[in-house]
C-alpha positions in Angstrom: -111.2 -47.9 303.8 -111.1 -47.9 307.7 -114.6 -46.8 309.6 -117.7 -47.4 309.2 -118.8 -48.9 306.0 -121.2 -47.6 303.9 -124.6 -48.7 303.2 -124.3 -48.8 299.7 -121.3 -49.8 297.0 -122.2 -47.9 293.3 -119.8 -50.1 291.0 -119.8 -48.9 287.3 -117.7 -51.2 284.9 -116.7 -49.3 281.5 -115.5 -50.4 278.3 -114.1 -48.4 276.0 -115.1 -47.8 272.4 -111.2 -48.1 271.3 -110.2 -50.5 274.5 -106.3 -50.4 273.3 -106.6 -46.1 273.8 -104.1 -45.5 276.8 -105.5 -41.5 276.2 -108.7 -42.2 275.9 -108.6 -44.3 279.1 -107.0 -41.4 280.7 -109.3 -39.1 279.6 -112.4 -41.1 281.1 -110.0 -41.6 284.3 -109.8 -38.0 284.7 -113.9 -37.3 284.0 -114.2 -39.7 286.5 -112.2 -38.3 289.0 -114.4 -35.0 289.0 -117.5 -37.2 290.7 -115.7 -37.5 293.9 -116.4 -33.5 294.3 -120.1 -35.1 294.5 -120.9 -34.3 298.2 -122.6 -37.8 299.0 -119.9 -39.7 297.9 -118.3 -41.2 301.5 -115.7 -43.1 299.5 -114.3 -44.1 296.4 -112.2 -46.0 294.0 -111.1 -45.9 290.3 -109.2 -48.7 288.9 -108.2 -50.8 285.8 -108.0 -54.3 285.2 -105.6 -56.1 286.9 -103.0 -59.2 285.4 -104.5 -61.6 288.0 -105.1 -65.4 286.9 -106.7 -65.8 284.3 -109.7 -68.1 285.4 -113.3 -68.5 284.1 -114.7 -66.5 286.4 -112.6 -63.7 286.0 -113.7 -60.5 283.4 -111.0 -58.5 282.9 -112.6 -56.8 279.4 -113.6 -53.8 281.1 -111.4 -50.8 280.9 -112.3 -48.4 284.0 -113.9 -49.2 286.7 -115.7 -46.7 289.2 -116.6 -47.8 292.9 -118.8 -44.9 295.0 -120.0 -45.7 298.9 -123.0 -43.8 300.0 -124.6 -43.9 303.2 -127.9 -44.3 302.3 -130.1 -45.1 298.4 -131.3 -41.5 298.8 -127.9 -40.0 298.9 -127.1 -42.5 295.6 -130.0 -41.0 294.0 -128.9 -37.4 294.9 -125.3 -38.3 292.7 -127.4 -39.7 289.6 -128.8 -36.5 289.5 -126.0 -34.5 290.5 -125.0 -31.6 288.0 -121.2 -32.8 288.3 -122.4 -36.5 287.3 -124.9 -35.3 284.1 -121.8 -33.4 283.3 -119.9 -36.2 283.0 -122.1 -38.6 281.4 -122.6 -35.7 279.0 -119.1 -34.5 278.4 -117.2 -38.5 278.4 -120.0 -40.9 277.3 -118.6 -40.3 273.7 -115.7 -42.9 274.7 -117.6 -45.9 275.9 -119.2 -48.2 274.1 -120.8 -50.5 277.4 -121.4 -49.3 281.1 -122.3 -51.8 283.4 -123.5 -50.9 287.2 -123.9 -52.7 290.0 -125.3 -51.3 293.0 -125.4 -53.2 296.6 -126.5 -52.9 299.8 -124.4 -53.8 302.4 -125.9 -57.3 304.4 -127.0 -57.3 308.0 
């Protein structure tokens, strides 16, 4: 990402209920693909688990992960209550069995 950086990194780590499930990873890739439709998104970025090293301080267990840049905690709090985000907790939460977020605000 290039620019100005955002004030504040969303980053949701999911693991799924049957982790070996290439389709139901897809599936909760492609519900997570309709939050960046969420106008106070500024930036974004859906992954998986890489192959790096594998090192103690490395946790790779997750299945999907979900990175969201907003400008400000307000505009955050506007996406957690976003119909497109209730919609998707409501219509994909069936496939994960842990969510783990952690939100940051960038240092000064």
């Amino acid at each position: 990402m290039s620019g100005t950086i955002s004030t504040l990194s969303h980053h949701v780590y999911f693991w799924l209920k049957n982790p070996d499930s290439k389709e139901d990873q897809a599936k909760l890739i492609s519900g997570v693909k309709t939050l960046i439709n969420i106008e106070t998104i500024k930036g974004f970025h859906i992954a998986t688990p890489a192959a790096t090293e594998d090192r103690n301080v490395i946790d790779n267990s997750y299945s999907v992960s979900w990175l969201a840049f907003f400008d400000s905690e307000a505009e955050e709090q506007i996406y957690q209550t976003h119909p497109l985000h209730l919609k998707f907790i409501e219509e994909y939460g069936h496939l994960w069995s842990k969510v783990v977020v952690y939100d940051s605000l960038q240092a000064k």
